[in-house]
C-alpha positions in Angstrom: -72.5 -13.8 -26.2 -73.6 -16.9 -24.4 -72.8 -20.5 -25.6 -74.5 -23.4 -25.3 -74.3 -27.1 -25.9 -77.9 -29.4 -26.4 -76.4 -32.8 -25.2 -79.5 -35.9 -25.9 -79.6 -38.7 -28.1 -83.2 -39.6 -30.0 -84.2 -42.3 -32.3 -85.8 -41.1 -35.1 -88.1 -43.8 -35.6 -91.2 -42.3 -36.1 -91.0 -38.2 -36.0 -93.9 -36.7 -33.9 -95.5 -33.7 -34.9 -95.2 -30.9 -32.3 -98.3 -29.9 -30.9 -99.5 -26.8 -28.1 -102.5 -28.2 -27.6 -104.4 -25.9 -29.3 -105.5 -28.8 -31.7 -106.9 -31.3 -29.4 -110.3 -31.3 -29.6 -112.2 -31.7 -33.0 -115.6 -31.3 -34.1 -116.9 -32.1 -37.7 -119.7 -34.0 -39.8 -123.0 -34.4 -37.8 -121.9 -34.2 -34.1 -119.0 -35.8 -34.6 -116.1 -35.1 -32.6 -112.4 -36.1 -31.2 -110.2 -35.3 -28.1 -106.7 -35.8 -28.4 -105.8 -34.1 -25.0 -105.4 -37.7 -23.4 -102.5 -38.7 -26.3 -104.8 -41.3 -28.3 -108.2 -39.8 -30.0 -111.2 -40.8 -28.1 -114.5 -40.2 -30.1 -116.5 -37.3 -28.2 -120.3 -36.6 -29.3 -121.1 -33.0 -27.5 -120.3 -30.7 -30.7 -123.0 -29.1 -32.5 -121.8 -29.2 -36.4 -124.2 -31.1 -38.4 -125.7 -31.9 -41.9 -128.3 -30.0 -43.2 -129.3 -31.8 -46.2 -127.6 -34.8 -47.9 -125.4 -32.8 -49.6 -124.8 -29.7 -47.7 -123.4 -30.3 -44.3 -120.4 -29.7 -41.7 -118.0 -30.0 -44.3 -114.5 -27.4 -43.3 -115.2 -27.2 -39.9 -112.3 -25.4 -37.5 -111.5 -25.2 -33.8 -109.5 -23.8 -31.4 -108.4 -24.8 -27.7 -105.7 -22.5 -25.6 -102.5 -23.9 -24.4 -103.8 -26.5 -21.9 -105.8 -28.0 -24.7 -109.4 -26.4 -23.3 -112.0 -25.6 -26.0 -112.6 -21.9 -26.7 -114.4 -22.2 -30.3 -115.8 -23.6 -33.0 -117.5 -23.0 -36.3 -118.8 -24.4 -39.5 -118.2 -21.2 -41.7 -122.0 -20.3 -40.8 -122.4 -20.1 -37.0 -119.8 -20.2 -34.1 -120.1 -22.0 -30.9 -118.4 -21.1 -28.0 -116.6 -23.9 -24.9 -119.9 -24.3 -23.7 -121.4 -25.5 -27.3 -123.8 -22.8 -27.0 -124.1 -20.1 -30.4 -121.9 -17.3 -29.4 -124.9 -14.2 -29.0 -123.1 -12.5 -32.2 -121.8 -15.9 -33.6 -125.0 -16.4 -36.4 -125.0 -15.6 -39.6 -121.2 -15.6 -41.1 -121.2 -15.6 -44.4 -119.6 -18.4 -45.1 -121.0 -21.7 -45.8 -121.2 -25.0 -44.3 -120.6 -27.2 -46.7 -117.4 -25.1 -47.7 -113.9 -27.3 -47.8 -112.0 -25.1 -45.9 -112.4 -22.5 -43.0 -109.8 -21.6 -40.5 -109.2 -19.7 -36.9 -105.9 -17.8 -36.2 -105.0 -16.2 -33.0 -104.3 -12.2 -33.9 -100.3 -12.3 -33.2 -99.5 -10.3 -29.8 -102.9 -11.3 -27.9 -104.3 -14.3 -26.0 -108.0 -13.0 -26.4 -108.5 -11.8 -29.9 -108.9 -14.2 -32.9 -109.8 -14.4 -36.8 -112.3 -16.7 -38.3 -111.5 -16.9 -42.3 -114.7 -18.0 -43.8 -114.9 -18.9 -47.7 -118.6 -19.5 -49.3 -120.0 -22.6 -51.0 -119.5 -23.4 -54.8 -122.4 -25.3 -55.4 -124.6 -23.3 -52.6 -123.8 -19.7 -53.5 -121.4 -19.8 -55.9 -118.9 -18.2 -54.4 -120.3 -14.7 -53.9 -119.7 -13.9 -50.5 -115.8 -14.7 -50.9 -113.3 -14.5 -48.6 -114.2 -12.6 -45.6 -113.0 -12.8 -41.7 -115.2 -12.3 -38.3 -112.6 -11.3 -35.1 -113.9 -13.5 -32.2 -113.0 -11.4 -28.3 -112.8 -14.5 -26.0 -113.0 -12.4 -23.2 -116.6 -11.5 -24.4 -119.5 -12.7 -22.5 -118.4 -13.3 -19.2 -115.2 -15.2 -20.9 -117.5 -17.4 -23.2 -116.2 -15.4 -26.5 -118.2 -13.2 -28.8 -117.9 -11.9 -32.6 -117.2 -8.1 -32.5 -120.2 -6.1 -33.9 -117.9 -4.0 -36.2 -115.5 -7.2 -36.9 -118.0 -8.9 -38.6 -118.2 -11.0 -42.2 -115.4 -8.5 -43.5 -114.6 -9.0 -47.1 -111.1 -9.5 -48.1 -111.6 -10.6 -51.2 -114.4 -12.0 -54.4 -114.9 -15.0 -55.4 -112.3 -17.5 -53.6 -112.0 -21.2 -54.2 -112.9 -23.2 -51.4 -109.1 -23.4 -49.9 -107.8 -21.4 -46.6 -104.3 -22.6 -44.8 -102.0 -20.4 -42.5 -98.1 -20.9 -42.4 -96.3 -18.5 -39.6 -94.2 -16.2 -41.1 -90.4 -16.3 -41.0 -90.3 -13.6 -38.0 -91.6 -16.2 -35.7 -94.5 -13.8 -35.0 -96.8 -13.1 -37.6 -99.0 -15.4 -40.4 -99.7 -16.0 -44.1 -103.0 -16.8 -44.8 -103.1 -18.9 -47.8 -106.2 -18.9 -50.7 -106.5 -19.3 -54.5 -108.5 -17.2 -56.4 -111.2 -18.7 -58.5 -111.5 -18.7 -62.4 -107.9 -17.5 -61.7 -104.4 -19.1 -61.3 -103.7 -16.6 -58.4 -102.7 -17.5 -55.1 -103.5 -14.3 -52.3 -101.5 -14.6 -49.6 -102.7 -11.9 -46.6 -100.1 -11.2 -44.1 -102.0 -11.1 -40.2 -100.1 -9.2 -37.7 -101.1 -7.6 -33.9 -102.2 -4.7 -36.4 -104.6 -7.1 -38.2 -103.8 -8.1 -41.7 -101.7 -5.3 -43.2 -100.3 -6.8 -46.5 -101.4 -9.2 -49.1 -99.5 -10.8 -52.1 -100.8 -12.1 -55.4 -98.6 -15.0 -57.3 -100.1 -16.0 -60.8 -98.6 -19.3 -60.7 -100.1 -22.7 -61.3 -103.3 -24.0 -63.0 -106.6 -21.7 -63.5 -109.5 -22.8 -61.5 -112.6 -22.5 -63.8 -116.1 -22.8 -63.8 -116.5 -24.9 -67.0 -114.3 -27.0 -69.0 -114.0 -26.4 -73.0 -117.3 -27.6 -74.3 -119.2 -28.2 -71.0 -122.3 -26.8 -69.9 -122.5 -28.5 -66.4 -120.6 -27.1 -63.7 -117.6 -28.5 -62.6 -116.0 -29.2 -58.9 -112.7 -27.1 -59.8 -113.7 -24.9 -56.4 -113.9 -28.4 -53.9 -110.7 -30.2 -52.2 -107.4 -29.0 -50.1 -105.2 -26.3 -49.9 -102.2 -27.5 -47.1 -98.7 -26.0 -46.3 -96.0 -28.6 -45.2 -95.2 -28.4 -41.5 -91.7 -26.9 -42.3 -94.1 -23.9 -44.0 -91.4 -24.5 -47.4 -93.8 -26.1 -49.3 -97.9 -26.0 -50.3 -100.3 -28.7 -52.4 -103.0 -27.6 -53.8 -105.8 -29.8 -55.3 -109.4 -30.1 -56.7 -111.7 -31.6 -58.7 -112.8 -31.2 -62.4 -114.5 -32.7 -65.1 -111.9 -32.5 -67.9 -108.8 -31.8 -65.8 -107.8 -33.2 -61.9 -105.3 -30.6 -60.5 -102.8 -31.7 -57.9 -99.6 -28.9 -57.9 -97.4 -29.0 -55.5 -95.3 -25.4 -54.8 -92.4 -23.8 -52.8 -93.6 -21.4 -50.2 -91.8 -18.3 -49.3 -92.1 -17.9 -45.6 -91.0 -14.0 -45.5 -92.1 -12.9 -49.1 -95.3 -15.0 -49.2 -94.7 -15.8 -52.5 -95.4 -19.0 -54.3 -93.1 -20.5 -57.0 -92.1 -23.8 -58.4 -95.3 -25.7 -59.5 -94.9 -29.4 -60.2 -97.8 -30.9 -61.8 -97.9 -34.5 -59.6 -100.3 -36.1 -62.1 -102.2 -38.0 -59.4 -105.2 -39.7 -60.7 -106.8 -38.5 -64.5 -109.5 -41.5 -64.4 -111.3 -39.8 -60.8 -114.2 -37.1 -60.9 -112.2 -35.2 -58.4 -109.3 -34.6 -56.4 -110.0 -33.5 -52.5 -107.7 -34.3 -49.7 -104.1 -33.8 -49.4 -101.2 -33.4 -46.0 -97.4 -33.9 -45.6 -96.3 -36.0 -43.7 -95.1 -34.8 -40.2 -91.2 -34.9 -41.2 -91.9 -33.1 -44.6 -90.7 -35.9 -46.3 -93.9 -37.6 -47.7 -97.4 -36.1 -49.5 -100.6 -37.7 -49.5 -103.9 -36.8 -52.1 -107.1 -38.6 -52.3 -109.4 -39.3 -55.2 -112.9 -39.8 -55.3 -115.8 -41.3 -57.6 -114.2 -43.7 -60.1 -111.1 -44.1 -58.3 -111.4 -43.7 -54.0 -107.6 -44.2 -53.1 -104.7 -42.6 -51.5 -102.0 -41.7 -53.2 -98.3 -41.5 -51.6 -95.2 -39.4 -53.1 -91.6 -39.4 -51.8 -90.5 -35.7 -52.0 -87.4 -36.6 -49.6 -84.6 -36.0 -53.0 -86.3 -33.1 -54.2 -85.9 -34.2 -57.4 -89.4 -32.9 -60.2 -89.1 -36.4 -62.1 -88.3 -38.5 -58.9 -91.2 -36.9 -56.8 -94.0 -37.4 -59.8 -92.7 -41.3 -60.4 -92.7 -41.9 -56.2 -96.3 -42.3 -56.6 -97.7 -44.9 -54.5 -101.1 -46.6 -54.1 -101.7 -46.9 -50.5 -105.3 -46.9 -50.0 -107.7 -48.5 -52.3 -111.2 -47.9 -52.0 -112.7 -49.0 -55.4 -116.5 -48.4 -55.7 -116.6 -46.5 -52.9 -117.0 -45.2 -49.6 -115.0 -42.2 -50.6 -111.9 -41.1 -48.9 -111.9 -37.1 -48.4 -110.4 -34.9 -46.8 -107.4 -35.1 -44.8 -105.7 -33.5 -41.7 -102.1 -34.0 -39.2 -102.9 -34.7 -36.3 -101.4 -33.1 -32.9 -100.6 -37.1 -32.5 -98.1 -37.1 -36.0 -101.0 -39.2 -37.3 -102.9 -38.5 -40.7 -106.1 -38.8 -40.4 -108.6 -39.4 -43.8 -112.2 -38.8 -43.4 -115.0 -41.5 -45.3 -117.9 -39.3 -46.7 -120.9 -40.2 -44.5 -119.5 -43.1 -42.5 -119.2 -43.6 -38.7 -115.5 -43.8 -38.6 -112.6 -42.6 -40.3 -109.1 -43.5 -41.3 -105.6 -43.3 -40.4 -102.3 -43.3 -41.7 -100.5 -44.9 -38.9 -96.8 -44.0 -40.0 -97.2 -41.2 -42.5 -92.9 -40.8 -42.3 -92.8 -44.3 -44.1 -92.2 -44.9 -47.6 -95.0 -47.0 -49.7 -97.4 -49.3 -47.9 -95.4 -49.3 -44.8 -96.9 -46.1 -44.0 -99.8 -48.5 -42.5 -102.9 -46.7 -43.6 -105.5 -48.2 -41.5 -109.2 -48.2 -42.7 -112.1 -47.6 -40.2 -109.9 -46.8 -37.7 -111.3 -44.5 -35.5 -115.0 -45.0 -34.7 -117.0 -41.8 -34.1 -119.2 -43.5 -31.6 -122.5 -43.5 -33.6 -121.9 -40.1 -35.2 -121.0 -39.7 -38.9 -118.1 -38.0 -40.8 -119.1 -35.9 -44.0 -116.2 -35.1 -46.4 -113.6 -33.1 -44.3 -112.2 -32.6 -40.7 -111.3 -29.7 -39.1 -108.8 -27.4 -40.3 -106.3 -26.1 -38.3 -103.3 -24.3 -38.7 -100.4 -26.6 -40.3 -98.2 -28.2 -38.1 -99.9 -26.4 -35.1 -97.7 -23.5 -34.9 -99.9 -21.0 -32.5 -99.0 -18.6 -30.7 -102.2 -18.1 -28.7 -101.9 -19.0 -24.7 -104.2 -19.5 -21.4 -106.7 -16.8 -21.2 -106.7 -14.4 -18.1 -109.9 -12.5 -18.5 -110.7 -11.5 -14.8 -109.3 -8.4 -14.9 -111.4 -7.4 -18.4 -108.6 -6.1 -20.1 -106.6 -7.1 -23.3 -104.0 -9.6 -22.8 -101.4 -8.1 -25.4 -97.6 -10.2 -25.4 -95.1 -7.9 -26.6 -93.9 -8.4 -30.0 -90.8 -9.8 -30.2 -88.0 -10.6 -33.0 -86.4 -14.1 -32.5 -84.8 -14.7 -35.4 -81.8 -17.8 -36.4 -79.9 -18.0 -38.8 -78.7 -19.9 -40.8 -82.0 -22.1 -40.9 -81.5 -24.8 -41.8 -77.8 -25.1 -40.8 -75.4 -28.2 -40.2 -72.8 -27.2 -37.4 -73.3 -23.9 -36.0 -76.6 -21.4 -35.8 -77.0 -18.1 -34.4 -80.7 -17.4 -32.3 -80.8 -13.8 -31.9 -83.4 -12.1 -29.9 -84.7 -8.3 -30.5 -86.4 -5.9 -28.3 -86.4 -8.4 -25.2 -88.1 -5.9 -22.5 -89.6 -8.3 -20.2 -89.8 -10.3 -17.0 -88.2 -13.6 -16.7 -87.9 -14.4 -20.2 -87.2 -18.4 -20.6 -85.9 -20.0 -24.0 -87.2 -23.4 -24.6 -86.5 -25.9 -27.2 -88.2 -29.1 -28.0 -87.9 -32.0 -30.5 -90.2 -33.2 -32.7 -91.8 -35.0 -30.2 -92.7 -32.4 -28.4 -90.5 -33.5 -25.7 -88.4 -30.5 -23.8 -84.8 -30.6 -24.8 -83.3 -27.1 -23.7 -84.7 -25.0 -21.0 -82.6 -21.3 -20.5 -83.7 -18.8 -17.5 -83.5 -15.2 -17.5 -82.0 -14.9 -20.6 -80.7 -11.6 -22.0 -80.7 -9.8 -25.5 -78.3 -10.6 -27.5 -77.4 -13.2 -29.8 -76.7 -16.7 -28.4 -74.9 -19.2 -30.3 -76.4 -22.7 -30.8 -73.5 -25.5 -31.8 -75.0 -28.9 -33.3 -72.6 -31.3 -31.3 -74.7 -34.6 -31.4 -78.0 -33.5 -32.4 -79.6 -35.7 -34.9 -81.4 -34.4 -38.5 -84.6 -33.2 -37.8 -87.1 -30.4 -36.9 -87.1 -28.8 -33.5 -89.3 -26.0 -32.4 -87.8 -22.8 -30.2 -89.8 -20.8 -28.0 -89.3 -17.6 -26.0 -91.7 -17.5 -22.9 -92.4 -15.0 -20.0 -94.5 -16.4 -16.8 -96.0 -19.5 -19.4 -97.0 -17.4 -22.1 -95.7 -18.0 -25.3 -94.3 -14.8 -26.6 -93.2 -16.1 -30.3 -92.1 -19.1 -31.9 -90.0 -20.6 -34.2 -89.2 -23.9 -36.5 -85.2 -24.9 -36.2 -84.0 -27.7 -39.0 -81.2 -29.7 -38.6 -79.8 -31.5 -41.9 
């Protein structure tokens, strides 16, 4: 057994969320489009999503860059563009839908060259009938451009989804949940995706039913629209959505090794707005924020730091006010520990400057990113929570799979207050390296040529806070996982 001591002091002033890179670059609306790779987001104008009509456009775009922060992919739930911004030559016709909330790209655990595209259909476009399907992009493809595999195509999962996709990393460190709620249904389906593909799914009827049509109405409703997110701990999920007679926003514990939901609070958020349709934590866990639209247009702030049902519901704050409109949408954490709102149909979008702060001193910022002519729609790109891949640079010269070995680094306890154990299973490889880092993604603990075995980690004068350990073989990231300190 080896023992070893993390001597730094931080101030925890504002808590960074820890980024790979993989989240740098961002394309959304029409032709709108960020790059983060440089620290602050400068407005980029090359991407291809765009609006289609005035009401159906790039709404749940997602994207993916490797480990350097290099674009490999995008994709609007309909079409798929590779790094070049060129339609991948199989990357046409997924059956999702553009103007769908959420979709969402996750690297298959073990490789650096295969990925899943989770599309969901449109309510109001298709009503939901193509469901929840996934499309299995091989990077490698096409001369290292990427391309979807012919017999990994629009493969249905499941009927008849809401509009919601998120991904939290399961508690081995190696694998995913991918997160959905069924529609007229109070079920939650969480798919477990491992280097096998996705080889379990569990069903928790917990929650509010998300219906068509509210008692007595003939018009259809918006219960399908708005944000399904996981906290960037993976403990917790929010879930909300628009209706005529009833708004839901529920916030849930997440089981990270079950994949089981329980624990609904019902935050009452807003019962005067048509709908209900962004929602993120706040990069420390410690702070949610919803948005309304038509009738109300704010942000909504609530303190979850004491746990506490009655405390969390009465911690709502006002913290954006957009009364009569534009709208604020959809939200997403940024790789910068920023929240970021987008304004349906503006050039520019929002941001909550301090999302760890209680109230107003969070500093949410209207019109604070300009998009350099181009024009937001109702969401931005989603992206795995917290930014917890596992995917790496891509070597495809010699035109073979890249496969990491799967490996078991598990701690425990997690959280803990004086003493942890990091223990490391089926370690068969060449110079494997521990790393830790700290929430600002800053390098704290580097250990060479490490062994099997269980090393013991002692607190000493590390401050509260979520750290992030990795095991690595010649730069590739072999598997991952989230360290709390309370």
């Amino acid at each position: 057994m080896k023992l070893f001591h993390l001597l730094f002091i931080i101030t925890l002033t504002t808590i960074h969320a820890f980024s790979q890179n993989q989240g740098n670059i961002w394309y959304f609306g029409d032709q709108a489009g960020l790059d983060f790779n440089n620290g602050a987001p400068i407005a980029i104008t090359d991407g291809q999503t765009y609006n289609d009509s005035e009401t159906a456009h790039s709404e749940g775009t997602t994207v993916i860059c490797d480990n350097t922060g290099s674009l490999l992919f995008y994709s609007n739930g309909e079409k798929v563009w590779n790094g070049n911004h060129e339609i991948m030559p199989n990357g046409d016709g997924l059956l999702g839908n553009l103007s769908s909330t959420q979709t969402l790209i996750v690297p298959q655990p073990g490789s650096s060259q295969l990925y899943y595209l989770f599309t969901t259909d449109g309510f109001f476009e298709s009503n939901l009938e193509n469901g929840l399907r996934y499309s299995v992009i091989d990077i490698c493809l096409d001369n290292g451009n990427g391309d979807v595999m012919d017999n990994k195509k629009n493969i249905l999962i499941t009927e008849k989804v809401a509009e919601k996709l998120t991904a939290v990393r399961h508690s081995n460190g190696i694998d995913y949940w991918v997160i959905t709620h069924k529609y007229n249904s109070d079920a939650f389906h969480a798919y477990l995706l491992s280097s096998e593909g996705i080889v379990d799914s569990v069903i928790t009827r917990i929650g509010s039913i998300h219906k068509d049509y509210c008692p007595g109405s003939t018009a259809k409703e918006k219960a399908a629209l708005g944000q399904l997110k996981a906290s960037p701990d993976g403990s917790k999920l929010v879930c909300v959505n628009g209706q005529g007679c009833k708004n839901i926003s529920e916030l849930f514990d997440f089981d990270q090794t079950t994949g089981i939901v329980t624990n609904v609070l019902d935050l009452q958020t807003d019962i005067l707005a048509i709908g209900l349709y962004g929602a993120s934590f706040s990069p420390d866990n410690s702070k949610l924020y919803i948005s309304s639209w038509v009738n109300s247009d704010k942000v909504y702030q609530y303190d979850l730091s004491l746990g506490i049902p009655e405390t969390i519901v009465n911690s709502k704050t006002i913290v954006g006010d957009h009364s009569g409109g534009p709208w604020f949408m959809g939200m997403q954490l940024g790789p910068d520990g920023k929240i970021y709102i987008a304004i349906r149909n503006q050039n520019s979008i929002a941001v909550i400057d301090n999302p760890n702060a209680a109230g107003t001193s969070c500093n949410l910022m209207d019109d604070a990113i300009s998009l350099d002519g181009k024009s937001c729609s109702l969401a931005l790109p989603n992206f795995i929570d917290f930014y917890d891949y596992s995917n790496t640079s891509v070597d495809c010269t010699t035109g073979t799979k890249v496969v990491l070995p799967s490996i078991a680094l598990n701690i425990y306890p997690n959280p803990f207050t004086e003493v942890t154990t990091i223990e490391l299973n089926n370690l068969n490889i060449e110079t494997p390296t521990l790393m830790m880092y700290d929430n600002h993604g800053k390098v704290v603990k580097i250990i060479h040529n490490i062994k099997g075995g269980k090393l013991e980690l002692n607190r000493q004068n590390l401050p509260d806070g979520l750290y992030l350990v990795q095991l690595k073989s010649n730069a590739q990231i072999l598997t991952t996982k989230k360290l709390l300190l309370h």
